[in-house]
C-alpha positions as CSV (number, residue, x, y, z in Angstrom):
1,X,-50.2,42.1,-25.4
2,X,-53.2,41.8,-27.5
3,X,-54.9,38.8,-28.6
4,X,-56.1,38.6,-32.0
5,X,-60.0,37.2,-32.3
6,X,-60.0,35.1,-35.3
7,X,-63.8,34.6,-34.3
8,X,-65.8,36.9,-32.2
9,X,-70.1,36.3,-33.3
10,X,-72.1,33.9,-31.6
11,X,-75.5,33.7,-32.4
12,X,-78.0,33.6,-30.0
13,X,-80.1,30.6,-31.2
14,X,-81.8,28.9,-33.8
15,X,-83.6,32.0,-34.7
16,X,-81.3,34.4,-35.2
17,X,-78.8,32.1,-36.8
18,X,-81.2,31.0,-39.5
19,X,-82.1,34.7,-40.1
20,X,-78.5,35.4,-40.5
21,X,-77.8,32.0,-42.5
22,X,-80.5,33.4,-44.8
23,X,-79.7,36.8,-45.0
24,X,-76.6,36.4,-46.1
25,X,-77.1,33.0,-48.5
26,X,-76.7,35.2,-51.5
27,X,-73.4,36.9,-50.3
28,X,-72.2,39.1,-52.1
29,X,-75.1,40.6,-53.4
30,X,-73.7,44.4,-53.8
31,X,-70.4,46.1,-54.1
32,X,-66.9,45.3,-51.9
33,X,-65.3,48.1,-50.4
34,X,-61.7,47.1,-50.5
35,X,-60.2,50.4,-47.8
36,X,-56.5,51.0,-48.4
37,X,-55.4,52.9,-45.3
38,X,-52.3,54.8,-47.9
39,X,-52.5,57.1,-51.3
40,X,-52.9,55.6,-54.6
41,X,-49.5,53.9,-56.4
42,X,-47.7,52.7,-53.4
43,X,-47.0,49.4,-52.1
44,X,-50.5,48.8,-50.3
45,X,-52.3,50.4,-53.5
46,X,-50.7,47.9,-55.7
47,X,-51.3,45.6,-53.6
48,X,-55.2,46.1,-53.7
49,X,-55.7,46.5,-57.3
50,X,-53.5,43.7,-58.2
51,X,-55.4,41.8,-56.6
52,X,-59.1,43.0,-56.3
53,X,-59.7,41.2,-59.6
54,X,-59.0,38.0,-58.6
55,X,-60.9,38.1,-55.4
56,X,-63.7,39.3,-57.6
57,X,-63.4,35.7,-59.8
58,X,-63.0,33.6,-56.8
59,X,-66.3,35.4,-55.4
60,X,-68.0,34.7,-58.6
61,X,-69.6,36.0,-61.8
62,X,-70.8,40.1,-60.6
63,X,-68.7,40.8,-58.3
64,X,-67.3,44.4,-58.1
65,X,-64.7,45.4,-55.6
66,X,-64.1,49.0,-55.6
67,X,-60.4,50.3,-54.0
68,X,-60.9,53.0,-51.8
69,X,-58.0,55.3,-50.7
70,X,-58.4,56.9,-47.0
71,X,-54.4,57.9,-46.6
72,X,-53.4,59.6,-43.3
73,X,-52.1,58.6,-39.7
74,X,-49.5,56.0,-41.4
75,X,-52.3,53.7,-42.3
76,X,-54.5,54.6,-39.0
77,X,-57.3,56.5,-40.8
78,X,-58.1,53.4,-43.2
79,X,-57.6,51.1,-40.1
80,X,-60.1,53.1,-38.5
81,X,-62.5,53.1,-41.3
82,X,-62.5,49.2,-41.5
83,X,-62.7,48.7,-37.5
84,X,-65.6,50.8,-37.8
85,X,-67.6,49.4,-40.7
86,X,-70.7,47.5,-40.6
87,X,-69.8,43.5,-40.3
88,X,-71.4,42.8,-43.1
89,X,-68.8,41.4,-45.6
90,X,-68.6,44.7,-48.1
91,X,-66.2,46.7,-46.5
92,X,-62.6,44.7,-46.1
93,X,-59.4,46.5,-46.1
94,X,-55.6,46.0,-46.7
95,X,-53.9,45.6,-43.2
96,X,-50.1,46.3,-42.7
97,X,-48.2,44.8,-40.0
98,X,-46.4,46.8,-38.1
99,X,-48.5,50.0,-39.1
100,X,-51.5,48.3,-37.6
101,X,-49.3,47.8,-34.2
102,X,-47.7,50.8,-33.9
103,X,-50.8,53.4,-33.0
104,X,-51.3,50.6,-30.3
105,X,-48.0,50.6,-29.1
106,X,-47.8,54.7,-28.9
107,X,-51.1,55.5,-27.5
108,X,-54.9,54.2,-27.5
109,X,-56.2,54.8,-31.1
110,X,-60.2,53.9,-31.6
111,X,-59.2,50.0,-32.3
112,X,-57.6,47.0,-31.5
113,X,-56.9,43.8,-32.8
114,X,-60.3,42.4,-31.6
115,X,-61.6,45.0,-34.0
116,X,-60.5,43.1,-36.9
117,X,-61.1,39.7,-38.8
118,X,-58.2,38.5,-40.7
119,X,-58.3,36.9,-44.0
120,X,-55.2,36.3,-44.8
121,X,-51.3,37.9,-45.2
122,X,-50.7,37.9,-49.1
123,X,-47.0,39.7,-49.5
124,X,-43.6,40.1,-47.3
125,X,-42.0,43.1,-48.1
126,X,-38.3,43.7,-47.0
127,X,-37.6,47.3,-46.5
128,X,-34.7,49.1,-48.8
129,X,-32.1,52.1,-48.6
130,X,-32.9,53.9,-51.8
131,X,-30.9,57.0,-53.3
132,X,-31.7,59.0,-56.3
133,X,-30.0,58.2,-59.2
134,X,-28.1,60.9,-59.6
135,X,-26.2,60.2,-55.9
136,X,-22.6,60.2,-55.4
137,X,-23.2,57.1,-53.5
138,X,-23.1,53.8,-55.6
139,X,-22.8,51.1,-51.9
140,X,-24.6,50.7,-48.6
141,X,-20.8,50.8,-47.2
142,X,-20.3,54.8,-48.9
143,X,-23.8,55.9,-48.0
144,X,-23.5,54.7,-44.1
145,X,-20.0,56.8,-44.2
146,X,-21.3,59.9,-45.2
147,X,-24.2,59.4,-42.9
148,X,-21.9,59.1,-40.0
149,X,-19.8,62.0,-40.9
150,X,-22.8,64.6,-40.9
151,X,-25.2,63.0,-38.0
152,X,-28.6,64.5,-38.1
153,X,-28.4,66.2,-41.9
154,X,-28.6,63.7,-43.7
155,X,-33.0,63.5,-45.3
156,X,-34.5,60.3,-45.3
157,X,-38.5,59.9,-46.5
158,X,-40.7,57.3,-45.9
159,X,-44.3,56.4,-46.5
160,X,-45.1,57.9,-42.9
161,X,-44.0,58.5,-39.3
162,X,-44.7,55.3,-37.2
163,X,-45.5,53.5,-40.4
164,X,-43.8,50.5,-40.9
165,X,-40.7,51.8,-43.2
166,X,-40.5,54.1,-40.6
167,X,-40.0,51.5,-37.9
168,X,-37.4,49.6,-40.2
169,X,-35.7,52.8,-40.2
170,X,-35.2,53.4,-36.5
171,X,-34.0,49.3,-36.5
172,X,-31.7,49.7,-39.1
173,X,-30.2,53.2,-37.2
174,X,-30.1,51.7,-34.3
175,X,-28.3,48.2,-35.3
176,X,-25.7,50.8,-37.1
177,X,-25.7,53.5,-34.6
178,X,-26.4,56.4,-37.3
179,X,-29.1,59.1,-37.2
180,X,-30.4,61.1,-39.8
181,X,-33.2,63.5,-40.6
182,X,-36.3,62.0,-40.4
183,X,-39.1,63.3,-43.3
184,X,-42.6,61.5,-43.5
185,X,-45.3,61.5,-45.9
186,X,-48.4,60.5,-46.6
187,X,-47.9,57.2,-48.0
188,X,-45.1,55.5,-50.2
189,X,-46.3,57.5,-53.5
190,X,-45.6,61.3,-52.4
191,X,-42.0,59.7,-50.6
192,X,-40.7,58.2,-54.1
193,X,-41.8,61.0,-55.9
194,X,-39.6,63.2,-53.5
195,X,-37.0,60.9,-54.3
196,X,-37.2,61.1,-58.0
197,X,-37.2,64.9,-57.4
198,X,-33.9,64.6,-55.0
199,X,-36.1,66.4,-52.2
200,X,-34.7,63.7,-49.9
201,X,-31.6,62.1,-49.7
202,X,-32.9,58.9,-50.0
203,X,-35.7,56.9,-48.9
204,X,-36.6,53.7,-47.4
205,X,-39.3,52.1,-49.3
206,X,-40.7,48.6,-50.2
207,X,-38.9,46.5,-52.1
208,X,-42.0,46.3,-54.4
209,X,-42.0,50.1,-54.8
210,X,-38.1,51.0,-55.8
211,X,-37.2,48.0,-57.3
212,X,-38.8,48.6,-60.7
213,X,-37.2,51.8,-60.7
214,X,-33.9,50.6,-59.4
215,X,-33.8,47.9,-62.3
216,X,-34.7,50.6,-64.9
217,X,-32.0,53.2,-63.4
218,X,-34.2,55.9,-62.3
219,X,-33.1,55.1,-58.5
220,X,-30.3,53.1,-56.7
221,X,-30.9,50.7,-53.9
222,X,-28.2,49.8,-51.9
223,X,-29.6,47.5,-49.8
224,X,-32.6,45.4,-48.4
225,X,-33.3,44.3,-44.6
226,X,-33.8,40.9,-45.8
227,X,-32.1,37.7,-44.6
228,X,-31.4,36.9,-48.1
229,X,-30.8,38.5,-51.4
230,X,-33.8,39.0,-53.5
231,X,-33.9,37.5,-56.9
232,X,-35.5,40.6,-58.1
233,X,-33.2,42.7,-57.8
234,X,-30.1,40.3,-57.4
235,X,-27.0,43.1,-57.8
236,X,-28.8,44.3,-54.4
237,X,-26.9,43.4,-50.9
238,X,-28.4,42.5,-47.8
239,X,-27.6,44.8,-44.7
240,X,-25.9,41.4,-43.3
241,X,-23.7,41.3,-45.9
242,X,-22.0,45.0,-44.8
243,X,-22.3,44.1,-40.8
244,X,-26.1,45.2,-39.9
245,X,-27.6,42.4,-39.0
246,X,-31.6,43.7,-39.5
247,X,-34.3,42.1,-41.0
248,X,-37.3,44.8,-41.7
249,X,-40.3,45.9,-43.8
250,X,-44.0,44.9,-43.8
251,X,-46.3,42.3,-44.0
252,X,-49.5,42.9,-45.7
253,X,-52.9,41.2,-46.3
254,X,-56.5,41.6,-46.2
255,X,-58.5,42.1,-42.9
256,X,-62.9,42.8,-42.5
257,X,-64.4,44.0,-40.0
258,X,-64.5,41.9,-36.7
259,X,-68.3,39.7,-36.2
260,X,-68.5,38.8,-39.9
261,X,-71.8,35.8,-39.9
262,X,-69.4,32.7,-40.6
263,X,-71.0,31.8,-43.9
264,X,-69.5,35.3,-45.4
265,X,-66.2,35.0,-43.3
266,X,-65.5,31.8,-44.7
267,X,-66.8,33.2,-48.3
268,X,-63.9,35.4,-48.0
269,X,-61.7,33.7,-46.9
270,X,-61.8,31.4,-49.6
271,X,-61.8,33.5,-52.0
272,X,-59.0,35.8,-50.8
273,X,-56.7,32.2,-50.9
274,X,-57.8,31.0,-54.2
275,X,-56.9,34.8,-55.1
276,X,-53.4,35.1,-54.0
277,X,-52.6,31.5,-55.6
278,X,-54.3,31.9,-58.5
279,X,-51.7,31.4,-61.7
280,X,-53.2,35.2,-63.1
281,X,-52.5,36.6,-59.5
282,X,-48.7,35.4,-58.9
283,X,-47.7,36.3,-62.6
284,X,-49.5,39.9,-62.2
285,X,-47.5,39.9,-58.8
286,X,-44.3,38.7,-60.7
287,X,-44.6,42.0,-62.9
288,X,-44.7,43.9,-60.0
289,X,-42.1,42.5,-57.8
290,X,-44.6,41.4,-55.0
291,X,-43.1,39.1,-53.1
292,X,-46.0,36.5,-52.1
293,X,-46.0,35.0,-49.0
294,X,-49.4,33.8,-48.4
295,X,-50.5,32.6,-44.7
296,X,-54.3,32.2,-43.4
297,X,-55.8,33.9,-40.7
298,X,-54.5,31.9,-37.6
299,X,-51.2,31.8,-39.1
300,X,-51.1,35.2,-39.7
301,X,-52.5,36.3,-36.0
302,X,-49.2,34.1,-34.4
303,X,-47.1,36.4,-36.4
304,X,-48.8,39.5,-35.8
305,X,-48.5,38.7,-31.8
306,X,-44.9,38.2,-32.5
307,X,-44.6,41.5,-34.3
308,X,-46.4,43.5,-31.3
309,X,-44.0,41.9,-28.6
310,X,-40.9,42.9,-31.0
311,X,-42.5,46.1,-31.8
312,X,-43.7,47.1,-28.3
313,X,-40.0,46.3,-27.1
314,X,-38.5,48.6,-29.2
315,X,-41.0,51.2,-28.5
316,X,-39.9,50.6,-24.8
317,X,-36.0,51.4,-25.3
318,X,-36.4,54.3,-28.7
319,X,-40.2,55.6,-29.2
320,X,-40.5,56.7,-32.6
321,X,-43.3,59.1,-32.0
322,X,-42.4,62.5,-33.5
């Protein structure tokens, strides 16, 4: 199992570390790459630019941080991008737990977690059966029936094959004992725009991505893999509440590069915290049905180890690998 490095850069005496403490004593001094490893308009997306303001404040007066989409690979390409960026505190990147796991789990992409500092996990996001509006299902219960009476045929879309409403997929077939027809894209935007088209039978998306459009009827969820019912969208059921005990989604925060000098680690992580508890922040995320669940770094890695076991043992009994 991997071992996340909240700290990897030692400097190699007094030297060095007072050209480094100098060097970076006006951090930042240029523009923030913030990569988003998804297209523009999912949940990761909004994520970013809801944020990237805030951390921009908490930085100080100047700041610019500039949202860069690299979708592809169910997050791996932006992962990529942010493991392989200079340490230098102007590249950082959304990370999504499992998403970052799974490449790990299936095969040995460019990275691991060593490649990565984190900063902190900003939002929980249960996962969610969605349907057009237009379906002749209106319950989880009616859905999971006609599911079980055409095994295979049934199109369901995610943001992206090993991705992590992919994974919550498999978990919630699994716990119900139903398969369907699997259809990926490249991130959560193209999947609900499939759904609005009724090119897929339904969807499992982010909470923070159908729930807007649930509320204003242009889709129906029927239910969330939370533990409890989300105030939200409070007509929604959890899957406990119709037998299927499953608990699902993503976590998602902010990650840099791994060796960051400790001055501009600590810079960050800083701000990214007064950020995500920021009055402006949690009303902006309110609006958005973000569900904030902030945790710092070391926090955040004992969770992340926990997902990998989890994940690594599901892999073990049904890879997901298509």
């Amino acid at each position: 199992m991997p071992r996340i490095t909240l700290t990897k850069t030692l400097l190699a005496g007094a030297m060095a570390a007072g050209f480094a403490v100098s060097a970076q004593a006006d951090y930042p001094s240029a523009n923030i790459e913030m990569v988003v490893g998804y297209s523009a308009g999912g949940g990761s997306d909004v994520l970013a630019r809801s944020l990237a303001p805030h951390i921009e404040e908490a930085l100080g007066e100047g700041t610019r941080i500039a949202v860069i989409n690299r979708p592809g690979g169910g997050g791996e390409i932006g992962f990529t991008a942010v493991a392989d960026a200079n340490p230098d505190g102007y590249t950082i990147g959304i990370i999504n737990v499992p998403s970052i796991l799974n490449p790990m789990i299936e095969r040995s992409p460019s990275y691991d977690l060593d490649s990565f500092q984190l900063l902190a996990n900003v939002v929980t996001e249960p996962g969610a059966v969605v349907v057009p509006a237009n379906s002749p299902h209106n319950s989880l219960e009616e859905w999971m029936a006609h599911v079980e009476a055409n095994p295979g045929s049934v199109s369901v879309g995610n943001s992206g094959g090993g991705g992590a409403m992919h994974t919550a997929l498999i978990r919630f077939l699994r716990a119900s004992d139903l398969s369907v027809n699997h259809i990926p894209f490249a991130g959560g935007a193209p999947s609900r725009a499939a759904l609005l088209g009724s090119h897929v039978d339904a969807s499992v998306m982010g909470i923070s991505e159908a729930g807007p459009l649930h509320n204003d009827g242009e889709l129906k969820i029927l239910g969330v893999m939370a533990a409890e019912r989300i105030d939200l969208v409070p007509d929604v059921p959890t899957m406990g509440e119709v037998g299927t005990e499953i608990v699902a989604g993503s976590y998602r925060g902010l990650m840099a590069p791994a060796g960051l000098p400790d001055e501009v680690r600590d810079a960050l992580v800083d701000a990214v915290a007064q950020a995500v508890q920021s009055d402006a922040f949690l009303a902006s995320a309110d609006d958005r049905l973000l569900l904030v669940d902030y945790m710092a770094p070391d926090e955040y890695a004992a969770l992340i180890d926990e997902t990998y076991t989890e994940m690594s043992a599901i892999w073990d009994e049904d890879p997901w690998a298509e």
